[in-house]
C-alpha positions in Angstrom: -19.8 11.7 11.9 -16.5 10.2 10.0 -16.8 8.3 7.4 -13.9 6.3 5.7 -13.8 6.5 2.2 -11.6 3.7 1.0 -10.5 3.8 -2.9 -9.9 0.4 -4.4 -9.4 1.1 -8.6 -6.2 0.8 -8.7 -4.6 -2.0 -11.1 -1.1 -1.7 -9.5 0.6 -3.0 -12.6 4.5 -2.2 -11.3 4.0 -4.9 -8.9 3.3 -7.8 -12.0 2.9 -10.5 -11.6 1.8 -10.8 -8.4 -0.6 -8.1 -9.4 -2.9 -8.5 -11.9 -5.8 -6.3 -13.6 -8.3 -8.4 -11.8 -6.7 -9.3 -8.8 -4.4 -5.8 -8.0 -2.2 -5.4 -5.1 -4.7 -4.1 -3.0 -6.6 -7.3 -2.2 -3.0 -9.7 -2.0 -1.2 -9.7 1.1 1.9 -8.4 0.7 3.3 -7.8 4.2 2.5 -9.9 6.6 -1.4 -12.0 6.6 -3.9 -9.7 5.9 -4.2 -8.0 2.3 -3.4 -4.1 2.1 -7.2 -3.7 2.0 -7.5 -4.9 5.2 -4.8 -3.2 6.6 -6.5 -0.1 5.7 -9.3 -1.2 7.2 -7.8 -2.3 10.4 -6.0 0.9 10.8 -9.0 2.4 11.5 -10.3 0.6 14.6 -10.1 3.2 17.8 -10.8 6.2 15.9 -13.4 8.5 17.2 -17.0 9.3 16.4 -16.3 6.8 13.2 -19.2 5.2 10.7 -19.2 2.2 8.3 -16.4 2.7 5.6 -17.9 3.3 2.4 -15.5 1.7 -0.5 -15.0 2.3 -4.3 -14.1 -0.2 -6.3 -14.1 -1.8 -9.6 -16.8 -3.6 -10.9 -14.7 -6.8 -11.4 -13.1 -6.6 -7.9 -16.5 -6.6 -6.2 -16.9 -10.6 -5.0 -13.6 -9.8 -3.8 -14.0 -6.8 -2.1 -16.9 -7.5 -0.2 -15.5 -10.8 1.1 -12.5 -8.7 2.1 -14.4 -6.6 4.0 -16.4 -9.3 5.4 -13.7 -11.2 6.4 -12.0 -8.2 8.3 -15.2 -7.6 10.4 -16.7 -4.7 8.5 -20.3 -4.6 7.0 -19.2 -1.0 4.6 -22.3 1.6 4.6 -21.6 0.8 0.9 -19.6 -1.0 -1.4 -19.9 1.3 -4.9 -18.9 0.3 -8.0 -17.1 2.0 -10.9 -18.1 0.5 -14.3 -14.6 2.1 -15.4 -11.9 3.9 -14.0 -11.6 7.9 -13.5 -9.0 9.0 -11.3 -9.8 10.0 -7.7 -11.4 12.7 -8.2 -14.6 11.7 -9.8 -14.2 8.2 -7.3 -14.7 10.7 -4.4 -16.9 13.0 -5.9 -19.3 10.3 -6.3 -18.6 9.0 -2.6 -19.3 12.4 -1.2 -22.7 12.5 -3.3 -23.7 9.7 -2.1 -22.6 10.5 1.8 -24.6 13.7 1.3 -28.1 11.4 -0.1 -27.6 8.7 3.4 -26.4 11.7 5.9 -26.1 15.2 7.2 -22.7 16.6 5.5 -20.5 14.1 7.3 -16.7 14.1 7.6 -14.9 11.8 4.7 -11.6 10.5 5.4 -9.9 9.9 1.6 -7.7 6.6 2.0 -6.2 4.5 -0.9 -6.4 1.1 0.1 -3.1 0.1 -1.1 -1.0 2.2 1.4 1.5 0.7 4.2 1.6 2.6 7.3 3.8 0.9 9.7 2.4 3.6 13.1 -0.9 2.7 13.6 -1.2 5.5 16.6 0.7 8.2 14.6 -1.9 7.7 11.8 -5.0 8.2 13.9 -3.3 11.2 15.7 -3.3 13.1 12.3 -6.6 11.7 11.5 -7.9 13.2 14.9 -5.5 16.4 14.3 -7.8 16.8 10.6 -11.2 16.7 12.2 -11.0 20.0 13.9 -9.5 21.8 10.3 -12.1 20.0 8.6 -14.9 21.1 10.6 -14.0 25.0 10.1 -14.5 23.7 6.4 -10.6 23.5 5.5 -9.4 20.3 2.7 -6.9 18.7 4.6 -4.4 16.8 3.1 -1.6 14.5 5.3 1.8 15.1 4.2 4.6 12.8 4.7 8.0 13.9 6.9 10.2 12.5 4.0 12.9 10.2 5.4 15.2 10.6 2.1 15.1 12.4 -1.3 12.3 10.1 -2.4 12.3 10.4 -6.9 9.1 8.1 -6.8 7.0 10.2 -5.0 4.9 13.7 -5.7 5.8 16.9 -2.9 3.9 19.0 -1.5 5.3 22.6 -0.6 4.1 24.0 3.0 3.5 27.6 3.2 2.4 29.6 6.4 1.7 28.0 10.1 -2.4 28.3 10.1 -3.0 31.1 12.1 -3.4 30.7 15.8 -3.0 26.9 14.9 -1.3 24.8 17.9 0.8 21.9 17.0 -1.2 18.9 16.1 0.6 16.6 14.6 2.8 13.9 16.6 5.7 12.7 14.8 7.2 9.1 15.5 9.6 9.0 18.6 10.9 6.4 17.1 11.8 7.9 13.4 12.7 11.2 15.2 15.0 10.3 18.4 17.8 12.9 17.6 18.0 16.3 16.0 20.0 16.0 13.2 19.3 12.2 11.6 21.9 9.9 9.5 20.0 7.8 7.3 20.9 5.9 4.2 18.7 6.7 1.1 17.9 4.4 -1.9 17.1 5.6 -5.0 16.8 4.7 -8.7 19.3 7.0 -9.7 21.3 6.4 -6.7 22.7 5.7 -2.9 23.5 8.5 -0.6 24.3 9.4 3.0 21.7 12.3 3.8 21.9 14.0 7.2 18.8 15.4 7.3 18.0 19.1 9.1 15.6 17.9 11.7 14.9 20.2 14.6 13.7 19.6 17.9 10.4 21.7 16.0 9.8 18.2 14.3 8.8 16.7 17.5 5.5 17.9 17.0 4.2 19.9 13.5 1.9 22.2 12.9 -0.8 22.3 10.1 0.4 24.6 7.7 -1.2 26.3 4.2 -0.4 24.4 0.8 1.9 26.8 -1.3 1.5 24.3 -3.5 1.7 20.4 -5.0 4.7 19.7 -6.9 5.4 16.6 -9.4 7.9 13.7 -8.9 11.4 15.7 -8.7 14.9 14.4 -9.9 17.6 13.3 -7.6 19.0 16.4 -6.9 15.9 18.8 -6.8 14.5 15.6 -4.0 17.7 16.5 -2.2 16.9 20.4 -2.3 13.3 19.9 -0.8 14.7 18.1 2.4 17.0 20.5 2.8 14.5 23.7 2.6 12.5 22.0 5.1 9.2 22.9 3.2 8.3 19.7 1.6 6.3 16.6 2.0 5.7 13.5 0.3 1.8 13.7 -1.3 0.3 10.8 0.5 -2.7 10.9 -1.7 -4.8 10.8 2.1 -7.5 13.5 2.7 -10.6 14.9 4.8 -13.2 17.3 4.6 -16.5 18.0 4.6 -18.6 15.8 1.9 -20.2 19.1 1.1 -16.8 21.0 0.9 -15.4 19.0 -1.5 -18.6 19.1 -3.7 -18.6 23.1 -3.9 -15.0 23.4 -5.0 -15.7 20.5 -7.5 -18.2 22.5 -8.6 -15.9 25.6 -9.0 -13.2 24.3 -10.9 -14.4 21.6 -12.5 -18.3 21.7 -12.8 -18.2 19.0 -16.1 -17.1 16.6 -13.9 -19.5 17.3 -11.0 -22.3 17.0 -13.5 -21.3 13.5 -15.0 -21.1 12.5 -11.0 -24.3 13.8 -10.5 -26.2 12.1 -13.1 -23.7 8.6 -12.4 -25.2 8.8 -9.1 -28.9 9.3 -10.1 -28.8 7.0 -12.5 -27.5 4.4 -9.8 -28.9 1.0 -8.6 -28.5 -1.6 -5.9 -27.7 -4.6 -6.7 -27.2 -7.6 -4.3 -24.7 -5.7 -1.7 -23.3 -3.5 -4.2 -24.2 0.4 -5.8 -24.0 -0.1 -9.4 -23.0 3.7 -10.9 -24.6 4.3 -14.1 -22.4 3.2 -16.3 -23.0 5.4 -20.0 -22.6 9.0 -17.5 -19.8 7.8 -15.6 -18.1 6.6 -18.5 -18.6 10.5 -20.0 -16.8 11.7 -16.6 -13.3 13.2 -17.3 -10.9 11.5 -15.7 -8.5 13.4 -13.3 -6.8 12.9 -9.6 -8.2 15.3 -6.8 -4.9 16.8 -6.6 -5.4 18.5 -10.1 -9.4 19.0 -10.1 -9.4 20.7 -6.6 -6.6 21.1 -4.0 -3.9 22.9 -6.5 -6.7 25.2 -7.1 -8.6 25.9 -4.0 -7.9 28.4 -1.4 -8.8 26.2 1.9 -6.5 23.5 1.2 -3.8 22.5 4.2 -1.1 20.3 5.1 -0.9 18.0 8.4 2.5 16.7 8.4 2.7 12.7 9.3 5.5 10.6 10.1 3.8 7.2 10.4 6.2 5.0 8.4 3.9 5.5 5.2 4.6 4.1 2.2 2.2 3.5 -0.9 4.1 0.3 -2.3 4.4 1.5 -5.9 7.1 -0.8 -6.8 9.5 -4.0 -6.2 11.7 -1.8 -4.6 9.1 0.2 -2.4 8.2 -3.2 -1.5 12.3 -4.6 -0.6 12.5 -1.4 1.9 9.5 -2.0 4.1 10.3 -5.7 4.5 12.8 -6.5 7.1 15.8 -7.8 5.4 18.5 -10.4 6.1 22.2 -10.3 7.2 22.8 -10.0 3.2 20.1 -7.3 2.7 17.7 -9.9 0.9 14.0 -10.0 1.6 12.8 -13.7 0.2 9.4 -15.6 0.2 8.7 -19.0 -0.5 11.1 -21.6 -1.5 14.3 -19.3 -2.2 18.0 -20.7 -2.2 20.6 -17.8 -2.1 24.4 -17.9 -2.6 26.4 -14.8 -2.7 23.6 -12.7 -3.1 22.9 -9.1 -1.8 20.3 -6.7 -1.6 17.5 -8.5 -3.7 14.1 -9.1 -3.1 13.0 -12.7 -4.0 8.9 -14.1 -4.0 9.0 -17.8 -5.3 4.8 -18.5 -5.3 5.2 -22.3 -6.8 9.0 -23.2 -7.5 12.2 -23.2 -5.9 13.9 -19.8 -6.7 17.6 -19.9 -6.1 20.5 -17.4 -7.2 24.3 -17.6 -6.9 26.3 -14.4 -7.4 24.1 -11.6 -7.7 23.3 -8.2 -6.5 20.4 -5.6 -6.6 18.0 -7.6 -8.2 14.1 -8.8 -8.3 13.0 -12.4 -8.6 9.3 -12.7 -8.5 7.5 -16.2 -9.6 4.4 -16.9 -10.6 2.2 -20.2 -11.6 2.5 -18.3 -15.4 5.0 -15.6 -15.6 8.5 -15.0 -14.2 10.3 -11.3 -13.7 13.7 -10.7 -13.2 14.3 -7.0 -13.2 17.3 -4.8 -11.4 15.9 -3.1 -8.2 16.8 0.3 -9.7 14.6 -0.5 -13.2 11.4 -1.7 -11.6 9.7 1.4 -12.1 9.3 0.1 -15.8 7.8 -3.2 -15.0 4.5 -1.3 -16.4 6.3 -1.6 -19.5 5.6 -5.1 -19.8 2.2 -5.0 -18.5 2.2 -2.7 -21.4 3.3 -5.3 -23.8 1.2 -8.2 -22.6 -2.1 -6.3 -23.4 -0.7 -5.1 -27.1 -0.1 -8.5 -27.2 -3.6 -9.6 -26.3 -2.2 -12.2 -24.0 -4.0 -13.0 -20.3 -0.9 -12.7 -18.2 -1.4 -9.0 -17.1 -5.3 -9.6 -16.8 -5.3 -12.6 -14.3 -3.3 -15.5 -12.8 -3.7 -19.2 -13.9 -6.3 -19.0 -10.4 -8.5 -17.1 -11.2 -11.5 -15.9 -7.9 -14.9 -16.5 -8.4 -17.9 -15.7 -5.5 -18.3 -19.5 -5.6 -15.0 -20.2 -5.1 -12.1 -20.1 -7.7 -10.8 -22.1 -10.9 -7.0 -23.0 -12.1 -5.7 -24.0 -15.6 -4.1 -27.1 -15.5 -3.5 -27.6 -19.1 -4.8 -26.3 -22.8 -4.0 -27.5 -26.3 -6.1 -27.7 -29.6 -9.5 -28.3 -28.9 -9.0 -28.7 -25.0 -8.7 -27.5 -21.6 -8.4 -28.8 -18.7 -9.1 -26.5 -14.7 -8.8 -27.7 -11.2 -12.4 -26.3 -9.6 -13.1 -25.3 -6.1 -16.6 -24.7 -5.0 -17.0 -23.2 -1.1 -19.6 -24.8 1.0 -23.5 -23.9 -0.3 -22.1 -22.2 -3.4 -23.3 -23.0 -6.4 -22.2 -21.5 -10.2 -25.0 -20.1 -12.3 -27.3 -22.4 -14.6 -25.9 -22.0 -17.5 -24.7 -23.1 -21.0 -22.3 -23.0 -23.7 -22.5 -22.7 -27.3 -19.5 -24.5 -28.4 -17.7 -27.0 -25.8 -18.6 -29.7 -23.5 -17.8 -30.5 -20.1 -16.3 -33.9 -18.2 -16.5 -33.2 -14.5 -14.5 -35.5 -12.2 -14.8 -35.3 -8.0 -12.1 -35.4 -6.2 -12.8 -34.3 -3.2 -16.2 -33.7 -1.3 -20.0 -33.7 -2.8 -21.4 -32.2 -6.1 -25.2 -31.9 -7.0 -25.6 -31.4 -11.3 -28.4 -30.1 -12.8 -28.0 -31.5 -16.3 -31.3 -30.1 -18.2 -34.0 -32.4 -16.2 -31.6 -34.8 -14.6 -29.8 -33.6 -11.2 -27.3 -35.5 -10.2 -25.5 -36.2 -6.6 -22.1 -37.2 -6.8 -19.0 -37.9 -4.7 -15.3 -38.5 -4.7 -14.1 -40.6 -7.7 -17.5 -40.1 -9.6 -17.6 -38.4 -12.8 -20.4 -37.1 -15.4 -20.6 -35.7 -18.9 -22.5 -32.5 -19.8 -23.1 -32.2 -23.8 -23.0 -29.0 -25.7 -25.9 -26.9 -25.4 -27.1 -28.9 -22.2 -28.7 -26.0 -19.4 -26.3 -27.2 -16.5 -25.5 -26.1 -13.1 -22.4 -27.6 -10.0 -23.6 -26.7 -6.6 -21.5 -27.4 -3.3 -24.2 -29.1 -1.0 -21.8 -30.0 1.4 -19.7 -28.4 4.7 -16.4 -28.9 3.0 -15.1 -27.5 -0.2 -15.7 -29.5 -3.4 -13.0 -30.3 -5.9 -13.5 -31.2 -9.1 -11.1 -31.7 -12.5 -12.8 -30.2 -15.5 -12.2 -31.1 -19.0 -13.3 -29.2 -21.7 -13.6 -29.8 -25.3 -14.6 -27.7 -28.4 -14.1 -25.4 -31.2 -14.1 -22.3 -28.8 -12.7 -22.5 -25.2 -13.4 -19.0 -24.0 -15.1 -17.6 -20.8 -17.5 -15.6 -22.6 -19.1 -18.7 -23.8 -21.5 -18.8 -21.0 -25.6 -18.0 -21.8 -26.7 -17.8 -17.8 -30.1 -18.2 -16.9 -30.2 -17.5 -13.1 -27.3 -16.8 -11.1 -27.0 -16.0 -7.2 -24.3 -12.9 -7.9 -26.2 -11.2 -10.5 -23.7 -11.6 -13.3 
């Protein structure tokens, strides 16, 4: 049996603000309708002898996750949840425990779940290729055929053909037509023309040792790994046996096995969720798999993949996937362009328009605004950096803001006030609650509300409004079979979330 193992942690702060802590780029779509999430998940549909995906995931991303999921057809074998965020390592590590508690030493397949790969059939093909290696108990790892001398990206070094391996691994047609390839390269530092060596041998690879993994390269030592021949882009994608991976976690790094261990014991259910225990996973030292095991194990190998990969770690990542026009822009939304080249241009809620400029990124948000050249995007972290130093909520979340019930936006906020646009689904209902130190006007704009207001419950409809005093228990519910919209205003001393004492609530918060 295969199981997918689908890691969702990630924050993906170079892509603010589009990306937010609690809404990352994983769960937005940013090519095309579905998010990256469920592209990973879709991917995946057709390969053999396959089980429920199992996913990892932040606690916060969880309503989100499962809906996801749900939405893309898949009921996960289980949806666990990290109370903070480790690395890979100790995200698979407690994946494969728990694979090893619900089967008999299954198959994982590692996948991030914010990955682009463009050749769906290429993909499974390597997937399919890893099975056998990872059934005589090797660690596979999927290396990408670099199409350029990539800067962003971490290498792996190939060494010896496996032996008596046959070739495996089917590279594009379409990416490899001709033996010696022209291509034009971007990269931060610059633009070349690279002709790269190709052979009629990269038709079809062969798995091959790992000599070794390598850290992200300057320009000119990128250029000197495509021209050896020997080196692939780290794709962060893995299989092998559950129990595999737990002995060599145990060789090299047995402290962080233990804290797994005891994470997982310690763990509950909760609604459709596995809750880790949160004190022993928190004492887990954080580290990527690449460090903890495969640059230290003996079994690991290399199945080369040309699938037209890419893990969208930046603006620019993001401007080379998308197809572009006659001017080289890629634009979203409500853009105007004059005289404009090579830039990549999201407008979410205003008209974006540029005259005279080259190689830049325009994204807008409801809150925030970047404007950053394409080559200096790797540094957008920076400012992510900057907003939480700052304490301000523009790198946490956007002005919506997801709830299981549906979802709430900030209209407007001044001394003493706030005022949120509030969207309830059908048959969801927010938890009975109450608040210390602000009262609530609710207004219906659009569909059916019932109120619990201490002993009173309330039905009301469009144009109907009611008051709920400070310190009243009080609860909205969504009776109806269309979404309900409501304006809030608040008023008080203190306007903050955490000013909520819940009593029962249908998503366990």
């Amino acid at each position: 049996m295969l199981i997918p193992v689908i890691l969702s942690g990630g924050a993906g702060s170079r892509l603010w603000p589009l990306s937010r802590e609690l809404y990352p780029k994983q769960l937005l779509p940013l090519i095309g309708h579905q998010t990256l999430l469920q592209d990973t998940i879709a991917r995946l549909e057709g390969v053999n002898n396959l089980s429920a995906p199992m996913i990892v995931c932040n606690d916060a991303h969880r309503f989100m996750v499962a809906e996801q999921a749900r939405l893309s057809g898949v009921d996960p074998a289980a949806i666990i949840l990290e109370p903070c965020g480790r690395n890979t390592a100790p995200a698979v590590a407690v994946a494969a425990l728990h694979a090893l508690q619900q089967d008999d030493d299954p198959l994982l397949l590692i996948l991030p779940a914010d990955h682009l790969i463009k050749d769906v059939a290429a993909f499974q093909q390597g997937v399919a290729a890893a099975v056998e290696l990872a059934q005589q108990d090797k660690l596979v790892t999927f290396g990408i055929v670099p199409e350029g001398p990539e800067t962003g990206y971490g290498y792996i070094r190939r060494g010896m053909p496996l032996e008596g391996g046959s070739e495996q691994c089917t590279v594009s047609s379409e990416q490899r037509k001709v033996n010696s390839k022209q291509c034009t390269v971007s990269s931060e530092e610059n633009k070349t023309a690279y002709s790269s060596p190709l052979t009629a041998h990269d038709l079809l690879l062969t798995a091959y040792q790992v000599a070794t993994f390598v850290e992200k390269p300057d320009y000119e030592t990128a250029v000197n790994y495509l021209e050896s021949g020997d080196y692939y882009w780290n794709s962060g994608m893995f299989m092998f046996r559950a129990s595999r991976f737990i002995e060599e976690l145990n060789k090299y790094n047995p402290e962080m096995l233990q804290a797994c261990q005891k994470a997982v014991s310690g763990m509950t259910k909760d609604l459709d969720f596995w809750r880790l225990d949160k004190e022993q996973f928190s004492a887990c030292p954080a580290d990527s798999i690449d460090y903890a095991v495969m640059e230290k194990t003996d079994s690991a190998v290399v199945i080369p993949l040309s699938a037209g990969w890419s893990d969208i770690g930046s603006w620019s990542a993001l401007w080379e996937v998308q197809q572009q026009d006659q001017q080289g822009n890629v634009s979203f939304g409500d853009v105007l362009t004059h005289d404009t080249r090579n830039s990549y241009l999201h407008a979410t809620h205003r008209l974006i328009a540029t005259v005279g400029v080259d190689d830049l990124v325009v994204v807008e948000t409801a809150d925030a605004i970047l404007v950053a050249k394409k080559d200096q995007v790797q540094n957008v972290k920076k400012i992510v950096e900057q907003l939480k130093e700052s304490h301000r909520n523009e790198f946490l979340l956007h002005r919506r803001v997801n709830r299981p019930w549906g979802a709430y936006e900030g209209i407007d906020v001044g001394e003493r006030f706030q005022v949120k646009r509030i969207t309830v689904n059908p048959g969801a209902s927010l938890s009975l609650q109450k608040h210390h130190h602000r009262a609530e006007h609710w207004i219906v704009v659009k569909g059916t509300a019932r109120i619990t207001c201490d002993e009173k419950v309330l039905l009301l409809t469009e144009n109907q409004s009611t008051y709920i005093p400070l310190g009243a228990v009080h609860r909205l519910e969504n009776p109806g079979k269309i979404p309900l919209e409501m304006i809030e205003v608040q008023s008080g001393s203190y306007l903050g979330e955490d000013d909520i004492v819940r009593y029962e609530d249908d998503y366990g918060r």
